[in-house]
N, C-alpha and C positions, 0 to 999 in steps of 0.2 A: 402730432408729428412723431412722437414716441411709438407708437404703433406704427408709423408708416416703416420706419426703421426696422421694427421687428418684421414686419409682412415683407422684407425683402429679402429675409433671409429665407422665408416660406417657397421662396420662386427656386429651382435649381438653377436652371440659367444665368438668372440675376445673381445667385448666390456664389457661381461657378466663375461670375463676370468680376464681381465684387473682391473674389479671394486672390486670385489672377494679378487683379490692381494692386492688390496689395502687396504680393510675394513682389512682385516688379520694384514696387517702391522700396522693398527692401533692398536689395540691389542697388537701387539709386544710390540710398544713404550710405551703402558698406563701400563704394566706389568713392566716394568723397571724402571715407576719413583714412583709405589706406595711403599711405605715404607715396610718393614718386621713390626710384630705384636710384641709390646717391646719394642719398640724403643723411646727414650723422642725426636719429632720429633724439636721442639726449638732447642735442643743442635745439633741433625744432618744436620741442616737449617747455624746454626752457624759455623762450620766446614768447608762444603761447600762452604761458603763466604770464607774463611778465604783460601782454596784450589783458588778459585777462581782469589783471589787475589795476591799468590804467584807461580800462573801458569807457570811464564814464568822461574823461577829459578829450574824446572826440570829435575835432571841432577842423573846418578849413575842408583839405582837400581829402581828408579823411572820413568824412562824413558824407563824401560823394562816392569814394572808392568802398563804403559800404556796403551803398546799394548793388554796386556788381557782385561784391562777396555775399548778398545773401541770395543774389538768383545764382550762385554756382552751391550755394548750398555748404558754404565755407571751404569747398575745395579749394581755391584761390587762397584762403588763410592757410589753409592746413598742409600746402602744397601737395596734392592728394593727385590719386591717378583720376579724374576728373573735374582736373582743375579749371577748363574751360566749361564746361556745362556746355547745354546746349543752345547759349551765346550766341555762337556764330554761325548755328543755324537760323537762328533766328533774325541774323544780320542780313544773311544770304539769300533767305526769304522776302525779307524788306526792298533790299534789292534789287531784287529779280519782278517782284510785285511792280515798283516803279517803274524799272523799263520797260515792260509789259505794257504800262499805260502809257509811256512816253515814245516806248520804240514802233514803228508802225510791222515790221518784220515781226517781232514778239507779239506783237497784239494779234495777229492775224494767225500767229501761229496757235497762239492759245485758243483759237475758235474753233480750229479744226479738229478733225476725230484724232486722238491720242495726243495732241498737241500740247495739254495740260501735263499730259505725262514724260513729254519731252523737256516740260521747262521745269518741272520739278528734278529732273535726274541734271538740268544745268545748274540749278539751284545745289545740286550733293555737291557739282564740283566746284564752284564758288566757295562751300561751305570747308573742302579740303584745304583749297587756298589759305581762306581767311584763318584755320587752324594751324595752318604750318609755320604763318606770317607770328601769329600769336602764340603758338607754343617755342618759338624760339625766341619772343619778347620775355615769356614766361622763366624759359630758361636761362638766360643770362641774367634776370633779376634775383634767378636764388643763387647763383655764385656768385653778383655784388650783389648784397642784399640793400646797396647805398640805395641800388634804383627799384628798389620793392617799394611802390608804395605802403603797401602793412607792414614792412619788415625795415624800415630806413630808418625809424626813429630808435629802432634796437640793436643797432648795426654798433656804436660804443661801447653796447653795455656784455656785446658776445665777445667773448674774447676768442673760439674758437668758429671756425668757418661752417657755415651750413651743409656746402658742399665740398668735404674733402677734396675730393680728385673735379675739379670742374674744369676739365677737357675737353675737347669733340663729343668723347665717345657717350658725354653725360650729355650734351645739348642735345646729339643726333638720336638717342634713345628717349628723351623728353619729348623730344620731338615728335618721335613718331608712336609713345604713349600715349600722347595726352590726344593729339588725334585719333586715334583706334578708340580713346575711352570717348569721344563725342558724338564718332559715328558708332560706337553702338548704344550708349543714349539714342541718338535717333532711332535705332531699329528698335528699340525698346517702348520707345514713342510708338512707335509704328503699330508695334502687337500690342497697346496698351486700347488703342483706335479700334483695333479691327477685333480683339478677342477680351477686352477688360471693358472699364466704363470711361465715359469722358474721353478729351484730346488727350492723347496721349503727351506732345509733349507741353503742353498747358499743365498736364498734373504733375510733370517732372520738376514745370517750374517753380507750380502751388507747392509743392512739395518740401521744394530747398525754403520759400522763404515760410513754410509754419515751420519748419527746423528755427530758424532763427526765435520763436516765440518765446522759446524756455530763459533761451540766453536774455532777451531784453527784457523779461519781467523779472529775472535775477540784477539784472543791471539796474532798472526802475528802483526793485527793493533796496539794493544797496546805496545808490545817490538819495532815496528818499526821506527812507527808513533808519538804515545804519547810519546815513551818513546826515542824521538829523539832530545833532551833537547842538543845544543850545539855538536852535532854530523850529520853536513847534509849529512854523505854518507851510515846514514842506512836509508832513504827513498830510496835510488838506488839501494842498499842489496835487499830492498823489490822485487824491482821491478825485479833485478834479479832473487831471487827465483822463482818469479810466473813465469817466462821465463821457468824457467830451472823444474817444473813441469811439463810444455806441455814437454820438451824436454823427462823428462823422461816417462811421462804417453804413448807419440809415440814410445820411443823403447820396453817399457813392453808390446802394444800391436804388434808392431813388431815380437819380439821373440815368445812372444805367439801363433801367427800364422804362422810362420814360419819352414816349412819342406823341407825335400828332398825327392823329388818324384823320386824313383827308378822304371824303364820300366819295365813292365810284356807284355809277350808276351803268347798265347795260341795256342797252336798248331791245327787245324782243323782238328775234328772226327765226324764222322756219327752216329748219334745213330738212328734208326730207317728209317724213310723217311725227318728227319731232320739233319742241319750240324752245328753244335758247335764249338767255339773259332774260329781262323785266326784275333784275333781283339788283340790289344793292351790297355794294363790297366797299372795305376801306383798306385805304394803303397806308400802312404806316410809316411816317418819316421817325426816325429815332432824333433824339436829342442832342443824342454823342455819338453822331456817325461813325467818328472816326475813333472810338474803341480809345485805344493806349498808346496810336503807334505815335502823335505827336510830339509827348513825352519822349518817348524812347528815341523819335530821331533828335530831337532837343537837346536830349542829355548825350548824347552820341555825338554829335558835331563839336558839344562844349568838351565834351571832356577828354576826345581822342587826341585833340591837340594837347592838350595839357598832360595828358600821359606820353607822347611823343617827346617833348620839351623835357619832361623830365626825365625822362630814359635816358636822354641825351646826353643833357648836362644836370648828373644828379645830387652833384657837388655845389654846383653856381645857387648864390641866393635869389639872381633873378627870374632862374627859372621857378623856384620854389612859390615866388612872387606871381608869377604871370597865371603857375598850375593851379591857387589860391583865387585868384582874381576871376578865372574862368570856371572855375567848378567850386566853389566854397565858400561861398553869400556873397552877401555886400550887393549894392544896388548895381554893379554894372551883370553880376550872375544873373539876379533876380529880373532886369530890363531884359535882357537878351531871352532868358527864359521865357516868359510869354511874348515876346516878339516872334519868338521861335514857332512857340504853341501857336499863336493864331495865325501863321502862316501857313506850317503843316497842317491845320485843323480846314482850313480854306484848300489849302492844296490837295488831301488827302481826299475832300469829298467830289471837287473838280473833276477827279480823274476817274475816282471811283461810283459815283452817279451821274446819270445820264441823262437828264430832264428831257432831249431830243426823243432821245430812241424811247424811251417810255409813252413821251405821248404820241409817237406815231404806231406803236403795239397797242396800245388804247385804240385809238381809233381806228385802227383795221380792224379790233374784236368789237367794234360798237359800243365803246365805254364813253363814258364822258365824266367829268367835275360840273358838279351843278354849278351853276352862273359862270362857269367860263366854257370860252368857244372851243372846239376841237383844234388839234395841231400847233401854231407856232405860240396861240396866247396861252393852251394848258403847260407850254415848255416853260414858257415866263412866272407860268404862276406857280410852279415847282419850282423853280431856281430861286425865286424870292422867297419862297416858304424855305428854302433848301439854308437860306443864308440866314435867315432870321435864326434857324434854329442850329444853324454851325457857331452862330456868335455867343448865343448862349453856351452853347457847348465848350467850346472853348475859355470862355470865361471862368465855368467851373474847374476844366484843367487846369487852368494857369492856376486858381487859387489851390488846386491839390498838390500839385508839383510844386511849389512855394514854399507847403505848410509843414514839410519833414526840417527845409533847411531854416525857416524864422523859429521853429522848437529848438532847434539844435543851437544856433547864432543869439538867438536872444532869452531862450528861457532855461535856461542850461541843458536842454532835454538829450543823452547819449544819442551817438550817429546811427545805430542798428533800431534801438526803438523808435524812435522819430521816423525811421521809417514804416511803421506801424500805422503811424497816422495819417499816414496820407501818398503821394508819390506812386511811381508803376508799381511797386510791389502790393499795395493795398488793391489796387483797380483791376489787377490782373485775377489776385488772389479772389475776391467777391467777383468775378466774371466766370472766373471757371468755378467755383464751386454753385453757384446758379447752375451751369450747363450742367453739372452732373447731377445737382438736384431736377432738374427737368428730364433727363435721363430716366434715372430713377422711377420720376413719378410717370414717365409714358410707361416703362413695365408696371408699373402696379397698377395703373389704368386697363392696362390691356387683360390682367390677367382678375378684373372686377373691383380689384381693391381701393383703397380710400389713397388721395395722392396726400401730400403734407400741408396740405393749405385745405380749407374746407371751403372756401368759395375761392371760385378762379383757378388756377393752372399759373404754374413757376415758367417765366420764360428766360429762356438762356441764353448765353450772348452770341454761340454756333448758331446761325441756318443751317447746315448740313446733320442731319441724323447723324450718332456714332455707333460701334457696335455691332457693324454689320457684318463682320466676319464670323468663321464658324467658332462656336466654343470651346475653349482648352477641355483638353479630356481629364476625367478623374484621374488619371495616373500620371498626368503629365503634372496635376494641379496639388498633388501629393510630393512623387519626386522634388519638386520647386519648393517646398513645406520643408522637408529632409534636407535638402542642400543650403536653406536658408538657417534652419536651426542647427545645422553644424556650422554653419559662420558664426552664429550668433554667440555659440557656444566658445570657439577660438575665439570670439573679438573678449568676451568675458571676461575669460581667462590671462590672454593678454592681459587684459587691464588691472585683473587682480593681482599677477604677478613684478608688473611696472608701480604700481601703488605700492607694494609690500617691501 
């Protein structure tokens, strides 16, 4: 594997694709810790300590509103000019996916030539919407900071206001900040696709939450280690946990790649002075059809409301109550939760496989399932193989989307690391870095080289190939090198002169 590493730098291409991704990601990151315009940064400087230091007692609805803060990559914490991430893209896409399969005008639109590229450009404007709606959520919760979720419990202890002047003119420039930093995320996503490696914004996402790594193994150490004062069996805790992350990080990527390869068989026909089929193929059904998105709309439906509620009324204890009851354990969360999952996990494959239309493409190319008949019994016996293996699938969701908030609720585990263990951010992170290891190892294939695995081939969680656009040029890939280590150099300095 070490070798394959090094033979990638050997490729220019690859090496040119690889640097790209990375200048990019810098970017990302320098975008999430620059402040929004308004802000008295002393007092947000202050806060943050004060977060800092009471990291490990995250527990309730805290411990849900993590998981948003590490896919924005602490923007959200830091109130940073991309504080939404690319969220709402990703909201906008869910969206538009579903009616797609529900609406019959979408669906039909999506089949036609450019239709795909119609519904994506409805999709950007969904994605404006939901950024305007959200960054003016965003904005009124940093002038009361009562209705911050991160920032409510430190609303007593400031004595001066976050945002000085919080007028119009501070909401309607957050506003249309924090927007502009999301679409050009996206476009960053974009040239990450066509001119770097992997999905673009997949690595924006993997991105934000290995940011979070530093911070939760610093938090680990401290409830562990420091904070192991007359109790010597939580250094053993420790060491269990980290056990029992590999344990889970190998069954996530287990299920991940894990299918049932059902026999196809082709019957031999002559077409001209050539003869087609007599060969055997298999199809594979995956385990976990449906990816992450069950989760994600799971925890979306529980939590929106409860972020509404409290926006609202961010004063009343019943809201505090209701925002805790729906997003922050206890058994009516944890019900709802896979109630949730194994409907989306049914729902998601319903729309998105086809058991019909597959076996009548079968049997117009002469295929067949051995022991069953062509046409409506192959549809039957794809839907029942389709269901068996959506139930397992889902089974294993529910127990990974479970296992951040019973760490958190019952075993003291902080709300950032307990997401380490398990939850969309674990699933999403081991899915995309698969995709760019299979990336990866098709260039080193292609150009003779050894891939990272010595039997087999890495498969990834994309069907679609990435990388298909032309390669950033040396000068383009320099310049971006120069522009980044002069930020890198101001953020430095910055920080050595705020320390001193």
């Amino acid at each position: 594997m070490i070798s394959a590493f090094a033979n990638s730098l050997k490729i220019p291409e690859l090496r040119q694709r690889i640097f790209f991704t990375l200048l990019v990601i810098v970017i990302v990151r320098l975008g999430a810790n620059i402040p929004l315009p308004g802000i008295d940064i002393s007092v947000r400087e202050g806060i943050l300590q004060q977060m800092q230091e009471q990291a490990g007692g995250s527990k309730g609805f805290a411990a849900v509103m993590a998981l948003m803060n590490v896919f924005s990559g602490g923007g959200l914490q830091n109130s940073a000019l991309f504080a939404l991430g690319v969220m709402p893209y990703i909201s906008a896409s869910i969206m538009m996916q579903l009616l797609t399969a529900v609406v019959p005008q979408l669906g039909k639109l999506a089949r036609e030539d450019g239709g795909r590229q119609k519904i994506n450009l409805y999709t950007r404007y969904v994605t404006i919407a939901l950024c305007l709606f959200q960054g003016y959520v965003v904005a009124q919760s940093l002038i009361n900071i009562k209705a911050n979720p991160f920032l409510s419990q430190f609303a007593d202890s400031t004595t001066s206001p976050l945002v000085p002047d919080g007028g119009w003119g501070f909401v309607v420039s957050t506003v249309i900040i924090v927007t502009a930093g999301t679409m050009f995320l996206m476009w960053l996503g974009d040239q990450i696709t066509e001119r770097g490696i992997g999905n673009g914004v997949s690595i924006i996402i993997t991105v934000n939450i290995i940011f979070a790594l530093p911070g939760a193994l610093v938090q680990l150490y401290k409830t562990y280690v420091e904070g192991a004062a007359g109790d010597p069996l939580k250094p053993l805790m420790l060491v269990a946990l980290v056990a029992f992350i590999f344990i889970v990080v190998a069954a996530v990527i287990a299920i991940t790649q894990a299918q049932r390869r059902v026999s196809i068989h082709y019957a031999k026909r002559v077409v001209g002075r050539k003869m087609y089929g007599g060969q055997t193929q298999y199809m594979p059904l995956k385990v976990n059809y449906a990816g992450v998105m069950p989760i994600i709309f799971a925890n979306a439906i529980l939590v929106f409301p409860a972020q509404i509620v409290r926006f609202m009324f961010p004063e009343s204890p019943w809201a505090v109550q209701f925002s805790n009851m729906l997003s922050g354990g206890g058994w009516v969360y944890y019900t709802l939760t896979g109630v949730m999952i194994f409907f989306f996990s049914y729902f998601w494959v319903a729309t998105m496989f086809q058991p019909n239309q597959i076996a009548d493409d079968l049997k117009k190319n002469g295929g067949y399932i051995p022991g069953v008949r062509p046409g409506r019994p192959t549809a039957e016996f794809l839907d029942f193989t389709m269901s068996r293996l959506t139930f397992a699938g889902a089974i294993f969701l529910t127990l990974v989307a479970v296992l951040p908030g019973i760490l958190t609720n019952m075993m003291g585990v902080p709300a950032i690391p307990a997401q380490l263990f398990g939850g969309t951010s674990l699933l999403i992170m081991v899915g995309v870095i698969l995709d760019v290891m299979r990336q990866v190892e098709t260039h080193l294939i292609q150009r003779h080289y050894d891939g990272f695995l010595r039997k087999g081939r890495i498969r990834g969680r994309f069907d679609r190939p990435g990388g298909k656009g032309a390669v950033a040029s040396s000068g383009s890939v320099i310049w971006l090198f120069v522009i980044a280590a002069i930020l890198i150099i101001f953020g430095v300095t910055y920080f050595l002169i705020t320390q001193g």
